[in-house]
C-alpha positions as CSV (number, residue, x, y, z in Angstrom):
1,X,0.0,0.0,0.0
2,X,1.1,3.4,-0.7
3,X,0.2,6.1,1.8
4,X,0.8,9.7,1.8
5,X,0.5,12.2,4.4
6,X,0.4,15.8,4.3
7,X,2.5,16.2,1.6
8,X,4.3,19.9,0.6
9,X,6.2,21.2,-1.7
10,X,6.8,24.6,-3.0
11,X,9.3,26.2,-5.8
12,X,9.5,29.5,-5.1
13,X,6.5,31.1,-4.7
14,X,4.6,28.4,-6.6
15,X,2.9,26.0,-4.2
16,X,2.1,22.9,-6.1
17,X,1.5,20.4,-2.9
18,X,-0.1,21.9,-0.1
19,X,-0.8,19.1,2.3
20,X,-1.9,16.6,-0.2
21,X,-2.5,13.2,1.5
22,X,-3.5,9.9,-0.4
23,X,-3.9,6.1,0.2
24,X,-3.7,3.7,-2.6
25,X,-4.5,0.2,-2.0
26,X,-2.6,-3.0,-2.9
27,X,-4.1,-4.7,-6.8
28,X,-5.6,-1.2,-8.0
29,X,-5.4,1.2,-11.0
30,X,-5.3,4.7,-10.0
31,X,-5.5,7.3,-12.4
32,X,-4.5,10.7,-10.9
33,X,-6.2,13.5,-13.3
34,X,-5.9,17.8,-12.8
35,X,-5.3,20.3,-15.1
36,X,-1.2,20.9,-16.2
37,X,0.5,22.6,-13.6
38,X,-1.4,20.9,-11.3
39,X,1.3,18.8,-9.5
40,X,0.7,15.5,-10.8
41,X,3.8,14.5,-12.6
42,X,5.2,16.4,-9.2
43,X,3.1,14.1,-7.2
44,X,4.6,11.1,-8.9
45,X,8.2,12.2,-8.3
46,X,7.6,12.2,-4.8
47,X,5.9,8.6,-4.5
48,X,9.1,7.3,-6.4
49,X,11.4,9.2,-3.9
50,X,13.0,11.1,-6.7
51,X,12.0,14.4,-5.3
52,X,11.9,15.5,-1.8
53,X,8.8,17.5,0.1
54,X,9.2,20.1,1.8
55,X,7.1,18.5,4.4
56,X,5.1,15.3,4.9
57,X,5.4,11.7,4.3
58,X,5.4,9.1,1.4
59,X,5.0,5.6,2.6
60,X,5.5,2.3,0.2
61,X,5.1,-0.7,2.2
62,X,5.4,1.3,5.6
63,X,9.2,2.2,3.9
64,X,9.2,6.3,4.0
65,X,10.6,7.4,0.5
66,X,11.0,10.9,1.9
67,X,14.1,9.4,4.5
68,X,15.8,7.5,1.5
69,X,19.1,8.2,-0.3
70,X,22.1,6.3,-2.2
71,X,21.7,2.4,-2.1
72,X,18.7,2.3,-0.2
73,X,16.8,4.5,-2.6
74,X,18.1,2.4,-5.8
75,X,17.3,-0.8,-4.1
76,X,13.8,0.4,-3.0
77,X,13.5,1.2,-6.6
78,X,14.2,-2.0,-7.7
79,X,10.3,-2.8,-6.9
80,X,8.9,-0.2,-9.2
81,X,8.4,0.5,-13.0
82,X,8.2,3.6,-14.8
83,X,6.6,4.0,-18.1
84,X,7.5,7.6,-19.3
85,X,5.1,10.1,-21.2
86,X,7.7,10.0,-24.4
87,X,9.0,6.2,-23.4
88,X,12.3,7.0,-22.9
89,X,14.1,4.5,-25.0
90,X,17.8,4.1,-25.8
91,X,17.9,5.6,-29.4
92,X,21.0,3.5,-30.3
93,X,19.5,0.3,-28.6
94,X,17.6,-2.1,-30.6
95,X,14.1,-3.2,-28.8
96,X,15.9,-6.3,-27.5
97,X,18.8,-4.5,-26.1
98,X,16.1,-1.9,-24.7
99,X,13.7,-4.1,-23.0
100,X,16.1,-6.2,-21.3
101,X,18.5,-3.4,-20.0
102,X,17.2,-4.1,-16.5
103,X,18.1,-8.3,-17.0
104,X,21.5,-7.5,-17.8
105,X,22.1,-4.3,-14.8
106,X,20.6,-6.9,-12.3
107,X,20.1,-10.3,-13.2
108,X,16.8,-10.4,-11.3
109,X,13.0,-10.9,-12.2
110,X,10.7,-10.8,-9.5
111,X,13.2,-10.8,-6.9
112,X,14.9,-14.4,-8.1
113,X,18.0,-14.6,-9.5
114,X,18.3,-15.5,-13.8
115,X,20.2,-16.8,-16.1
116,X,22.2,-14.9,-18.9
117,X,21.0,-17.7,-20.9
118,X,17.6,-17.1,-20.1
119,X,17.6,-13.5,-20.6
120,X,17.0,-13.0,-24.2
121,X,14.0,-15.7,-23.9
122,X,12.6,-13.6,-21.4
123,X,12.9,-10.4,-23.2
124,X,11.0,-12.5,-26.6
125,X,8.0,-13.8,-24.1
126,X,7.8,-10.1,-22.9
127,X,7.4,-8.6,-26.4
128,X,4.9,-11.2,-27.3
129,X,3.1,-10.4,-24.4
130,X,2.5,-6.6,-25.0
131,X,1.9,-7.3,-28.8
132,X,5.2,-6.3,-30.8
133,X,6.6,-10.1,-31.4
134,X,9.0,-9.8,-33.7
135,X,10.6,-6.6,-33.3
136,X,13.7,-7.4,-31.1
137,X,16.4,-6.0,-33.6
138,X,14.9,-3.2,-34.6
139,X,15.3,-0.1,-33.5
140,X,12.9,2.9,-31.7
141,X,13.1,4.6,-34.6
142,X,11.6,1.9,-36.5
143,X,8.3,1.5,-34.7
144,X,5.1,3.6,-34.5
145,X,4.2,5.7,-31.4
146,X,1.8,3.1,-30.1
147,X,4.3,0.6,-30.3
148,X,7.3,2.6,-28.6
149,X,4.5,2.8,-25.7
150,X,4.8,-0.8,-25.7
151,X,8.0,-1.2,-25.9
152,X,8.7,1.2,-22.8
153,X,5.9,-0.9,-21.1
154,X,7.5,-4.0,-21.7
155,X,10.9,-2.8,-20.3
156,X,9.3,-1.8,-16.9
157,X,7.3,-5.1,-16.3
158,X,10.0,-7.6,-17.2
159,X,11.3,-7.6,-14.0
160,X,8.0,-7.6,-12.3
161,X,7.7,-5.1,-10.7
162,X,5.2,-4.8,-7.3
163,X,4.1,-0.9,-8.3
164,X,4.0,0.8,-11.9
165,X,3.7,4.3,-12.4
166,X,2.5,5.5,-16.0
167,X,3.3,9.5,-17.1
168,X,0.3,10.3,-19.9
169,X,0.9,6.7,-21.2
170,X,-1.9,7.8,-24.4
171,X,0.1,11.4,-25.2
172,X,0.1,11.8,-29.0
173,X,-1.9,8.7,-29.6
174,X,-5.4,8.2,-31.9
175,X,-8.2,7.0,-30.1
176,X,-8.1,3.8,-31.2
177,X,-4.4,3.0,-30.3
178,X,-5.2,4.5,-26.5
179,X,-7.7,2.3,-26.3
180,X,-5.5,-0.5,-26.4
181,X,-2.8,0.9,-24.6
182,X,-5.3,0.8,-21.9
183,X,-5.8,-2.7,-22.4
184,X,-2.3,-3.4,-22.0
185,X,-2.5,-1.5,-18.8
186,X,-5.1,-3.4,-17.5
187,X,-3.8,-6.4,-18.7
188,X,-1.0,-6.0,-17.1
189,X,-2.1,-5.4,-13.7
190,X,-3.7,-8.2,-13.7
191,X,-1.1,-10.5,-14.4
192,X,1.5,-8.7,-12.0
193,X,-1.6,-8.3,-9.1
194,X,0.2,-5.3,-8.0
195,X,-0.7,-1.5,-7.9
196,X,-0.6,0.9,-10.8
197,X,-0.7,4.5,-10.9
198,X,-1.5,6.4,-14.1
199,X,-1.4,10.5,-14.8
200,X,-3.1,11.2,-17.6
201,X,-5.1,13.8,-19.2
202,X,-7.6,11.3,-21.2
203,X,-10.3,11.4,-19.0
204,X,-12.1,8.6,-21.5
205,X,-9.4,6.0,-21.5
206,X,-8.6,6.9,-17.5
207,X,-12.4,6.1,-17.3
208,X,-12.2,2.5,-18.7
209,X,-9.1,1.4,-16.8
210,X,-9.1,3.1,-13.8
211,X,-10.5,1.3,-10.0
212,X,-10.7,4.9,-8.8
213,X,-9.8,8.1,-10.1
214,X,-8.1,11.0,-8.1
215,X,-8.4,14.8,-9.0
216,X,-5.5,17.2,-7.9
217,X,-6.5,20.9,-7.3
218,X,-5.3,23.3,-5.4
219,X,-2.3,21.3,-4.4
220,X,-4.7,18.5,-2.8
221,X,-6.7,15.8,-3.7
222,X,-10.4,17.3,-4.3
223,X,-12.3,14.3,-5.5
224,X,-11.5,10.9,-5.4
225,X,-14.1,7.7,-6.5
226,X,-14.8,5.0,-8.8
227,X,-15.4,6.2,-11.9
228,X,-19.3,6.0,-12.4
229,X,-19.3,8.0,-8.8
230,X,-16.4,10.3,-10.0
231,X,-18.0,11.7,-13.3
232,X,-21.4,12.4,-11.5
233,X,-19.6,14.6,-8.7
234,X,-20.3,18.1,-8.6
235,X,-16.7,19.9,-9.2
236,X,-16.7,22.5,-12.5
237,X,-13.4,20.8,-13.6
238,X,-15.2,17.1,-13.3
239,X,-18.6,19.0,-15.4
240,X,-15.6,20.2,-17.9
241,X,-14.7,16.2,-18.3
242,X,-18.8,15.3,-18.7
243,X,-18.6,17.7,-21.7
244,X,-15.6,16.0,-23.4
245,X,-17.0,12.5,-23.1
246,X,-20.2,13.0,-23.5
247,X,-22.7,10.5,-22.4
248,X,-20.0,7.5,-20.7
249,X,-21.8,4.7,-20.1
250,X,-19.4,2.5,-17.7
251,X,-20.1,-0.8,-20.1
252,X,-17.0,0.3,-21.5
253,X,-14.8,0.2,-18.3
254,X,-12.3,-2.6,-18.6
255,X,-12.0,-3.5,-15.0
C-alpha cells in the first residue's frame, strides 16, 4: 500500500502540494487527473522518492521514501516500473537491447535470480506479451508511437515489478491505439496483481481502466471515486470532463 500524508512542496512562490494526502490500496489502477500545472507529474516524483517534500510523508510498504538516499533509494526502486510520457528509449538500442536493460544491470526478475541464458528468452516472451513479437532488432526509430509505448511498457514489467507508475501513457496517440494501450494497462495489472498509478489527461481512457480516479487541485486531492461516482460529482473541472466525453456509459470500463 502506498500512503501519503500531508504532503508539501513549493518552488519559489509556486505552491504545487499543499498538504496533499493519499492512500492507494494494494491490486488497483489509479489514475490521478488535474489540469497541467497541477502537480501530478510532481506528485509522482515524490511517490518514487525522486523528489523531496518540503514537508510530509510518502510511505510504500510502511518504507518512508522521503528518508531515502544512495543504495537504499536504488534498491527500494528495484520494486517499481516507470513508463515515461515519451517512453524513454535508448535511441541507439535495438528493442531487445532496450527491454532487457534491467536483465543484464541486475540479473533479477521478480526478486529471483536469472540466467544470462535465459535473458533473451525472457525479453521475446515479454514482447509477445505486449503485442510487438518480432521486433527485437529493430530499433525505436523503427516503430510507430503506439508501439514505442509498448516497448517502454515492456521494459518496466519484465522484471515484475510490485508498483507501476505510467506518465500520460496515451500522449500523441489516436483514439483507437489509446484504447488498447489501456488494455495493455489493464492487462498487465492483472497478471502482475500489483498496484498501478497512471497521470493522464484522457479522461475517457482513465475512465475505462481506472479502479478509482483521483483529482488534484489546489495542491490537494479534491475528488477521489470510482469512476461512475467520479463523473457524476459536482466539481466545474469534473462537469468540464462530462462535456468531453459526452454521455459515458461504464459498459465500456475494462476492469
Amino acid at each position: 500500500m502506498i500512503h501519503i500524508k500531508n504532503l508539501f512542496k513549493q518552488f519559489g512562490p509556486n505552491k504545487v502540494l499543499q498538504g496533499l494526502s493519499l492512500e492507494i490500496s494494494n491490486n488497483e489502477i489509479l489514475v490521478i487527473v488535474g489540469r497541467s500545472g497541477s502537480g501530478k507529474s510532481v506528485l509522482i516524483k515524490h511517490i518514487m522518492g525522486l523528489m523531496k517534500p518540503d514537508s510530509g510523508e510518502v510511505l510504500i510498504d510502511e518504507i518512508d521514501m522521503t528518508q531515502l538516499e544512495g543504495p537504499k533509494l536504488y534498491s527500494t526502486l528495484t520494486n517499481i516500473g516507470m513508463i515515461f510520457q515519451m517512453g524513454a528509449l535508448f535511441d541507439s538500442m535495438t528493442i531487445e537491447e532496450n527491454v532487457g536493460f534491467f536483465l543484464k544491470e541486475h540479473q533479477m526478475v521478480a526478486g529471483k535470480k536469472i540466467q544470462k541464458s535465459d535473458m533473451k528468452e525472457i525479453v521475446r516472451s515479454t514482447l509477445a506479451k505486449v503485442g510487438i513479437e518480432g521486433t527485437m532488432e529493430l530499433y525505436p526509430a523503427d516503430l510507430s508511437g503506439g508501439m514505442r509505448k509498448r516497448a517502454s511498457i515492456a521494459r518496466s514489467v519484465i522484471y515484475k515489478p510490485k508498483y507501476l507508475f505510467y506518465d500520460e501513457p496515451t500522449t500523441g496517440l489516436d483514439p483507437v491505439t489509446a484504447e488498447n494501450i489501456g488494455r495493455l494497462i489493464v492487462a498487465q495489472q492483472n497478471e502482475l496483481q500489483g498496484t498501478s498509478v497512471v497521470v493522464s489527461h484522457d479522461i475517457a481512457t482513465s475512465l475505462m481502466i481506472a479502479d478509482r480516479i483521483a483529482l488534484i487541485e489546489n495542491g490537494v486531492i479534491e475528488v477521489i471515486a470510482k469512476p461512475k461516482e467520479f463523473m457524476e460529482y459536482n466539481h466545474p473541472t469534473i462537469r468540464k470532463f462530462n462535456h468531453v466525453v459526452g454521455d459515458y456509459k461504464l459498459h465500456g470500463s475494462l476492469r
